[in-house]
N, C-alpha and C positions, 0 to 999 in steps of 0.2 A: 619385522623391524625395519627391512630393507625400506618397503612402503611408506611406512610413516615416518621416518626422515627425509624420503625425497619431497613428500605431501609436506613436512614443516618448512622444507627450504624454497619450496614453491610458493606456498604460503608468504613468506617472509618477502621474496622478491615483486610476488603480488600488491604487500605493503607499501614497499619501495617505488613501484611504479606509480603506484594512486596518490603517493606521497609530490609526487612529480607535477598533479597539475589542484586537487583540492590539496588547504592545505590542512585539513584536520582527515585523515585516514580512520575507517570504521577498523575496529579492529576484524580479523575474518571471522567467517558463521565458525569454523571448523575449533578457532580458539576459544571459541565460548561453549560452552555448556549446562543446561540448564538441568536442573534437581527436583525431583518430586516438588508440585506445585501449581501455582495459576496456570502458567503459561508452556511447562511440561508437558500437562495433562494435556490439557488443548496441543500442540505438537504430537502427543503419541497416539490422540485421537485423529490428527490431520494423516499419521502415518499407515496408520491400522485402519483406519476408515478412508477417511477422505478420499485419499489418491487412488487404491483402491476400487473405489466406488466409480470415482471417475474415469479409471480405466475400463474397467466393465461397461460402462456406460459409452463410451468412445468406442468399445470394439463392438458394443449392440446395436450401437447406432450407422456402423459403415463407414467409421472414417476413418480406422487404420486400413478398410480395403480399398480403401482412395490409394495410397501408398502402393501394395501392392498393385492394382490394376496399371496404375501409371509407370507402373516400373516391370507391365509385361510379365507380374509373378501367378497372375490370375485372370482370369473372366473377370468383365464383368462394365461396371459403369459405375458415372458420378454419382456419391450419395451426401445429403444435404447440403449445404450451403457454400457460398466460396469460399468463407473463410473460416469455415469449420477446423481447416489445420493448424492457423493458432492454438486451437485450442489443444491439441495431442502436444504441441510444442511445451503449450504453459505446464501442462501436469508434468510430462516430460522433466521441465526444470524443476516443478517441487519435487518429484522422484527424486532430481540428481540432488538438491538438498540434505532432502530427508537421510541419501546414503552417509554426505557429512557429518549429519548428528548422530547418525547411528546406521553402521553399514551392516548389509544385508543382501546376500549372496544372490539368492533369488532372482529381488528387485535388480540387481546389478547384470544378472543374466539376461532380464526381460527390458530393462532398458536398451542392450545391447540389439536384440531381436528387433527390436522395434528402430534402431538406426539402421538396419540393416535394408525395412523396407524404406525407410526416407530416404539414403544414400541409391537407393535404385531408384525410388522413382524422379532422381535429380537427371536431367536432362545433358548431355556431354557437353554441352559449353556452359553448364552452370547453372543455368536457371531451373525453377525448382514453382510451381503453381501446379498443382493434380489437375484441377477442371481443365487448364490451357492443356496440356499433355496428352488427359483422356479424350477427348474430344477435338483435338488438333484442328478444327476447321468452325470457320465463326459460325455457321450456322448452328451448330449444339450450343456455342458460348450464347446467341443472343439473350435468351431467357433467361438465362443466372446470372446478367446484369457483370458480368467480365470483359467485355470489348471483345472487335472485332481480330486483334490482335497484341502483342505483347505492350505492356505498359501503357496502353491507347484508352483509360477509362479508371483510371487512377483515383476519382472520388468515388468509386464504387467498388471497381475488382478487387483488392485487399493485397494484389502483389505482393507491395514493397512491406504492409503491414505483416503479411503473415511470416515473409522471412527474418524479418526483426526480433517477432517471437521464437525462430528457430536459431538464431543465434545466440541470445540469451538464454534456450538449454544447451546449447550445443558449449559455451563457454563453462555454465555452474558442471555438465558432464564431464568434460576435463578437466576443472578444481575438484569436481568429487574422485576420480578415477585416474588421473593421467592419461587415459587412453583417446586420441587423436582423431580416431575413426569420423566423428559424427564434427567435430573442430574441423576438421577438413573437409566434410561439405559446405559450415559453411563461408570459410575462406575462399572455395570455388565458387560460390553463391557469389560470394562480396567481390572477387574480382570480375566476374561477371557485370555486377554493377556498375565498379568502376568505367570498367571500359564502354560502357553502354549508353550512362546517363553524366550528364557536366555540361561547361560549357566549351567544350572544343566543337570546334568541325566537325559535323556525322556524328556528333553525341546528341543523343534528347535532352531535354530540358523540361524533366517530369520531377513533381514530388510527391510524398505519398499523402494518401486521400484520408487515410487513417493512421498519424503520427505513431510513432513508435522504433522506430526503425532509427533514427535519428541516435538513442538511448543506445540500440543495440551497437552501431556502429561503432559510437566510441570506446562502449566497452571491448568490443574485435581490436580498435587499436590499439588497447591496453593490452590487453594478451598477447598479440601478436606485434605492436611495433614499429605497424604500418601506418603510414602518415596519409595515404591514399584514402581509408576508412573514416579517417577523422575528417580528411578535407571533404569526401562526400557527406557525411552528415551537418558539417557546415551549409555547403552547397544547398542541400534540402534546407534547410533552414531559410538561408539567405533570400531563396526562390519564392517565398510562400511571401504571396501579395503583389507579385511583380508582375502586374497586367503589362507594363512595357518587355515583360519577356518572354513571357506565357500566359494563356489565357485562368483569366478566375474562374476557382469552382463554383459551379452550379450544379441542381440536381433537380429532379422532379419533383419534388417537397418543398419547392419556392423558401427554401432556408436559405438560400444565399451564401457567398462566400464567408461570411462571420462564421458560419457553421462548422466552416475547417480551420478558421482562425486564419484565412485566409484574405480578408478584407484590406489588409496593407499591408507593409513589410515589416519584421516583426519589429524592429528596434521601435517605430512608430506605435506601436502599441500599447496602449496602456490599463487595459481593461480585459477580466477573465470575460472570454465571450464564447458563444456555440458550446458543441456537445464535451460535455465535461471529461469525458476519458481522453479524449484526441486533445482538449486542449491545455491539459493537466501531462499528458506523456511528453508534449511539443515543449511549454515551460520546463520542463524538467531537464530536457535535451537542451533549451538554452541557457540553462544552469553549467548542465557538463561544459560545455561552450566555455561561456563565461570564466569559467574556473581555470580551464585549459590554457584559452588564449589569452587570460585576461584582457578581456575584451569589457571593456568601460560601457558603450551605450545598450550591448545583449542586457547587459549587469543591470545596469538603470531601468533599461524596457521589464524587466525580468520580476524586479523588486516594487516598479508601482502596479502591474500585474499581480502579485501576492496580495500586498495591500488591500487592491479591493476584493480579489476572493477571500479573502480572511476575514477582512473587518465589515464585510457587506454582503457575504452572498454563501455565508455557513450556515448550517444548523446545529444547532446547540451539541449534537452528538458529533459535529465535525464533516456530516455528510455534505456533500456538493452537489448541486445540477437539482436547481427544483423545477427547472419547466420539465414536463411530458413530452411535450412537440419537443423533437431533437437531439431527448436526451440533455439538455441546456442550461447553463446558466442562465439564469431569468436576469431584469432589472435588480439594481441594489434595492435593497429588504423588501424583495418578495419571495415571501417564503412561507408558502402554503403547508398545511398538516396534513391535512386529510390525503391532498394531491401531491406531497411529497415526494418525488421521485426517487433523488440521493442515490445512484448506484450501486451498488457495489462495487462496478471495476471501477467508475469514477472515487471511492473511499480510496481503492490502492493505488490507485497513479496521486491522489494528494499524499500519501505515505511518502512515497516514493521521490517526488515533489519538494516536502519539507524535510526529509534526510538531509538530500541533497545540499538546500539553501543552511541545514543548517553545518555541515562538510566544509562550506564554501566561507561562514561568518562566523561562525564559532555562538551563533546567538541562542540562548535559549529556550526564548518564542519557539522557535520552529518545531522545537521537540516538544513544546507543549500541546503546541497544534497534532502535532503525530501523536502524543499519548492518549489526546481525545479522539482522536480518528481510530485508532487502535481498537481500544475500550471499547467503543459506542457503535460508529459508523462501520464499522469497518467488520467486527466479530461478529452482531448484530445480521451479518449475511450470510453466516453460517450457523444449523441447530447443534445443540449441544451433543446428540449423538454423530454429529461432524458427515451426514448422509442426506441435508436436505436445507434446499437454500433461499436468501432473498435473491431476485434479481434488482427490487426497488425499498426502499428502508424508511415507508412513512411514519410520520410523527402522532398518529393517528390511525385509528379502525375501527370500524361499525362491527369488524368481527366476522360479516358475510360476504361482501365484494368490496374492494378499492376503488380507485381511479374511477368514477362514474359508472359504476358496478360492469368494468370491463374484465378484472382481476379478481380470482379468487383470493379472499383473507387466510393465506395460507401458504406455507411452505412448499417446496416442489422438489422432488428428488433430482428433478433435468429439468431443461429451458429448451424450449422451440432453436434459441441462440442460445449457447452454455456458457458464452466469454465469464460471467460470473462465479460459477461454480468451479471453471477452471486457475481462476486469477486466486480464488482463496487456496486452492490448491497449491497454487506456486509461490504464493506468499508466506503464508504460516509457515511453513518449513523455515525459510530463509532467515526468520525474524531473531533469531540467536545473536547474528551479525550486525542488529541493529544497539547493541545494549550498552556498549563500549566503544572508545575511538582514542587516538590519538594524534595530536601535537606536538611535535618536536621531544619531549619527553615528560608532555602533560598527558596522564589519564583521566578524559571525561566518562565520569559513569550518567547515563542520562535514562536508562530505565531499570526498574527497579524489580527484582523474584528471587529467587534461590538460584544460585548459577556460580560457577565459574569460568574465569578468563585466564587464559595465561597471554603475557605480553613481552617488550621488551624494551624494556627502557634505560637510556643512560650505557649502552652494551649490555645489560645484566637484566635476567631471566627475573621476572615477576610472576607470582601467581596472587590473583584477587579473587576473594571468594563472599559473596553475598547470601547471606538467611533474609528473608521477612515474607510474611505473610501479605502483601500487597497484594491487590488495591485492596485488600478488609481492615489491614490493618497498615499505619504508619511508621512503625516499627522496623528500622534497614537496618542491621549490622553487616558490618562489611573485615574481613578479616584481608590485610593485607600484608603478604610473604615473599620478601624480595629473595633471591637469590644468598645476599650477603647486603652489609646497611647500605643506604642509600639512600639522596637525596632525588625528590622530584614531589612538582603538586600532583594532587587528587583534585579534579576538578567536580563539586557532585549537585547536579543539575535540582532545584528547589522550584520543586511546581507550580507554574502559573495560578494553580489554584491556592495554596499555601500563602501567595501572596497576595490576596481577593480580586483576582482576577482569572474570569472562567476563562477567557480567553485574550489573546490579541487585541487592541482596539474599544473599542464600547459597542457593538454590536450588544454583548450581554454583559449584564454585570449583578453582584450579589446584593439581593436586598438589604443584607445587613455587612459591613465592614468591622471585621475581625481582626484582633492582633496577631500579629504572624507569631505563630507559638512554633521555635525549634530548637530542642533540646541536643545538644552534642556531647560526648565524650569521649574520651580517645586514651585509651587502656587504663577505663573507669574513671578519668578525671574530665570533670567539668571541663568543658572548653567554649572561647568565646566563639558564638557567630557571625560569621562576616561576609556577607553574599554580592558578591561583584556580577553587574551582567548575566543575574538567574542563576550563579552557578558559587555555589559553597568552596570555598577553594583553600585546601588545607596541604600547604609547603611545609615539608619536614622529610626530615633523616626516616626512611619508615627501616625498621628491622625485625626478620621474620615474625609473622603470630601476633604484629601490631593491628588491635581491634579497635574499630571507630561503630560507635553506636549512635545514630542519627536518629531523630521522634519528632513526628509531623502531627499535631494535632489533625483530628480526620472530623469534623461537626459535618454534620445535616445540612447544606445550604438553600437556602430560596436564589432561584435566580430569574431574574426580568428581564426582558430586550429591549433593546432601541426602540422609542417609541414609535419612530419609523414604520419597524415590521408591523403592518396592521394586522397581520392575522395573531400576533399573541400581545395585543393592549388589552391590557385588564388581564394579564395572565403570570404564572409562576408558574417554572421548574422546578423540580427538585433534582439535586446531586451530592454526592458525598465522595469525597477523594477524587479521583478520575471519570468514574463511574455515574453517569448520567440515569434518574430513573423514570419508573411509568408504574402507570395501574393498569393490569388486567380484568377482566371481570369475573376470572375465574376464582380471583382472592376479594372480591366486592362486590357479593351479591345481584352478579350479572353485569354490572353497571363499572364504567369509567371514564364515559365520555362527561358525564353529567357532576364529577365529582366537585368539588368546589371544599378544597381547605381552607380555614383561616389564615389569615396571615401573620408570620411567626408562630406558625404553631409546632410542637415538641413533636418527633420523630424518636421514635428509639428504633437503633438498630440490635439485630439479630441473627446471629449465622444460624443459617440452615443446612447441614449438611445433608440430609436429604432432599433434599428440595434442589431439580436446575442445575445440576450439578457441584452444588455448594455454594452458595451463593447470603450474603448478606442483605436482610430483605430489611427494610422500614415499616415502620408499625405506629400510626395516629393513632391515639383514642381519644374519648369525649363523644361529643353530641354524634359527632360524623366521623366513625371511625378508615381506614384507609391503611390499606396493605401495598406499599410499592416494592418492585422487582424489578433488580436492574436491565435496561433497554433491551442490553444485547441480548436477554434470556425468552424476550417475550417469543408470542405462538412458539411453545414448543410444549406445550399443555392443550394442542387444540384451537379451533378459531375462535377468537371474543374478542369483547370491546376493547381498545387498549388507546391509553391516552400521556401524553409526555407533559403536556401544557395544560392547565387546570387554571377555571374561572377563581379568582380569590375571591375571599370575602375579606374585608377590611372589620378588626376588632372594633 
């Protein structure tokens, strides 16, 4: 008991602080909890498989004896890539999640063991890179593209990246644990920085080659308090673009400085450009920024930045970065299927991304944007037995090779690079904390499962508890139990799609325009509709065991794109509620690339609970019959054809 009152007042002061510079606070992962169901199941699967898997895979592959060897616990040498320790970082923090939703002695043991080699192999005055350490002398570093020495090669060595990602476990380890241990490398990390890199006298004037770090920092100064943390992540910020101060990145890839989002200073910016994770982390850091210091023209740069990644350079399932070369946001609407990139860490830095913006405006675009990245982009990079991943997320498959048959059509247990496999690791865990927020003493509920919150508003202990079967069914009951009566709104976020729009902007939109059908009741009595700024907003006295029953029409959609995107003119999607679908061939007789529906034709849906993990499939019939399964289910029956966009036929 001692434990979980220090965990709920920690908790609460954690509110407090975030409450400080956004001004709508997530409520925390630890106060939410989620109930047999969609996104449960997928969590117990992240817990029991996933992390798991990926640690097995991290210590098969040599990269926790990067740790030890650096920290003199072992023989031995560098094994794979620089920034391979991201990667032990990122699991690291869904581990420390996973303990939040459900602690586990063990896990909690082996996370411990394993700070134990990081904390050694950190270096006495702080700094913390295994290859620089192992190899102390440039000549081992030249080939693994790390510089001749510290910080001197920043568009490549992964430095400042990789301890970005050790901060952000090292902080969710102390909100899951209290324990200090692994918080205090890396506070010695971050002073380290401090003192090393700025614009003083005998300071460098470096930033990191792969953003991230930026994020982390501010979160260090939330925990800690430290203003030193936030002015460096400024700092990095401010520096990227500043040829009068430092030179621009360049690299052997003749990508150019855009490629780091480095081509001007950021406020001038106004366009998503280069490789989609770096420059989806970097946005999202000048989000925190903005939020912080309310800073007006980060804000401004920040928000015509969105703009065009949203309304000009998505794909329908939310994914980003359709060039190859780069990893890249391409030109607006080119947005290839077949050569589809869409990352998967680039799906969780726009998560990540549009939380933030929407923390920062209360809008709820943003979380529309997130529900589809969620859904689509984003689950779509992990298979339903939670052991085997996408690193790229095309809109399309021949079934036998991708990418100009450089890529097998197929899942993979590891990546040559795993940052994939590891980011779903540390995501899924964490998403509890994404479902609830507050406003001064408004609760937004903005996603939708079985779960409860407890909160605290007005002084007085709340507890809100959500039923529904989402995304199959439209069906929310939300039972809300104050402490004793009390006044405050419910703010309850009404889907971009409920209101015929698939998304933000006109990139896509529905071929046919539907009435917005939303049924309310509130302890069985009819209640009017009234939707402000996306968000259902119902002000009242609530007193305990008061039930609100919400019902969102869920139909079959056709949806089109901008005629712009030349690769889908003369084309239709299909989607229903959240959930974006496709044809496999393994449900159409071999065939899905060739399929061609009519236009407005009937769909019936169908749950499958054997099938995919349960999954509501759609079902054509007539002349050209047609089975779709939603996006994120596909290849996990096997390589086959598989298609998102379909030739119509016009009745």
């Amino acid at each position: 008991m001692k434990y979980f009152s220090w965990f709920f007042s920690f908790l609460l002061s954690l509110q407090i602080a975030v409450a400080q510079d956004y001004p709508i606070t997530a409520v925390p992962l630890s106060n939410v909890k989620l109930q047999p169901g969609f996104w449960y199941n997928r969590l117990e699967t992240a817990r029991a498989v996933t992390i798991p898997h990926a640690f097995h895979k991290i210590e098969e592959t040599g990269k926790l004896d990067n740790f030890a060897v650096a920290g003199g616990l072992k023989k031995g040498t560098f094994n794979g890539i620089r920034f391979d320790e991201s990667d032990v970082y990122k699991v690291m923090e869904g581990a420390a999640y996973t303990l939040q939703n459900r602690y586990d002695a063990k896990l909690d043991r082996y996370l411990d063991s394993l700070i134990t080699l990081v904390a050694a192999a950190q270096e006495p005055d702080g700094y913390l890179y295994t290859i620089r350490t192992i190899f102390k002398d440039s000549t081992g570093l030249k080939d693994w593209v790390a510089g001749p020495s510290r910080y001197s090669f920043e568009n490549g060595s992964h430095e400042l990246y990789n301890v970005g990602h050790m901060y952000e476990a090292a902080i969710a380890h102390y909100q899951a644990t209290g324990k200090r241990k692994f918080l205090d490398v890396a506070i010695k990390n971050a002073n380290h920085l401090v003192k090393t890199i700025g614009p003083k006298p005998g300071q460098m004037i470096v930033v990191p080659g792969h953003e991230e770090t930026e994020i982390a920092l501010v979160k260090l100064y939330r925990v800690t308090g430290d203003k030193r943390y936030l002015d460096l992540a400024r700092f990095f910020v401010d520096m990227r673009g500043r040829s009068d101060k430092r030179p621009l990145f360049l690299d052997a890839h003749n990508l150019g400085p855009a490629y780091f989002q480095d081509q001007k200073p950021v406020v001038q910016q106004s366009e998503a450009v280069g490789h989609a994770v770096r420059a989806q982390y970097l946005y999202a850091g000048m989000t925190d920024l903005a939020a912080i210091q309310h800073d007006k023209p980060i804000l401004d740069a920040v928000m015509k930045i969105w703009n065009d990644a949203t309304t000009r350079k998505q794909y329908i399932t939310g994914g980003v970065g359709a060039r190859e070369n780069g990893e890249a946001f391409d030109d607006p609407y080119v947005l290839p299927n077949d050569a589809a990139y869409a990352e998967t860490c680039a799906a969780t830095a726009n998560l990540l991304w549009n939380h933030r913006m929407f923390l920062l405006t209360g809008e709820s675009k943003y979380m529309d944007v997130f529900e589809r990245v969620l859904y689509n982009g984003f689950l779509g990079g992990v298979s339903i037995e939670g052991n085997k991943f996408f690193y790229v997320n095309p809109m399309s498959s021949n079934g036998k090779t991708d990418f100009g048959n450089r890529e097998p059509a197929q899942r993979s247990p590891w990546f040559g690079i795993n940052c994939c496999p590891s980011n779903v690791a540390r995501f899924l865990p964490s998403l509890p904390g994404y479902f609830y927020a507050i406003r001064h003493n408004e609760l937004f509920v903005n996603l939708f499962a079985d779960s409860q919150a407890d909160v605290i508003l007005n002084e007085t202990p709340v507890n809100i508890q959500q039923q529904s079967n989402y995304p199959w069914d439209g069906a929310i009951k939300m039972t809300v139990s104050p402490k004793k009566p009390i006044a405050f709104p419910i703010l309850i976020r009404i889907p971009g799609w409920v209101s015929n729009q698939p998304m933000p902007g006109d990139l896509y939109r529905y071929v046919t325009q539907q009435p917005q059908s939303i049924k309310l009741t509130i302890n069985g009595q009819a209640t009017a509709v009234l939707v402000e700024n996306g968000y259902l907003k119902l002000h009242r006295t609530w007193k305990p065991g008061d039930v609100v029953l919400l019902t969102f029409d869920m139909p079959v959609r056709e949806v089109i794109a901008n005629n712009k995107v030349k690769a889908d003119q003369g084309k239709v999607a299909i989607e229903r509620g959240p959930v974006v679908y496709c044809a496999e061939g393994v449900d159409n007789g071999g065939r899905a690339l060739s399929l061609s529906p009519s236009l407005n034709q009937r769909y019936t849906p169908e749950f499958r609970k054997d099938l995919l993990g349960g999954v509501v499939v759609l079902k054509q019939s007539g002349a050209k019959p047609m089975t779709l399964i939603p996006y994120y289910a596909w290849n996990n029956r096997g390589a086959t054809e598989m298609a998102v966009w379909f030739g119509r036929i016009e009745k």
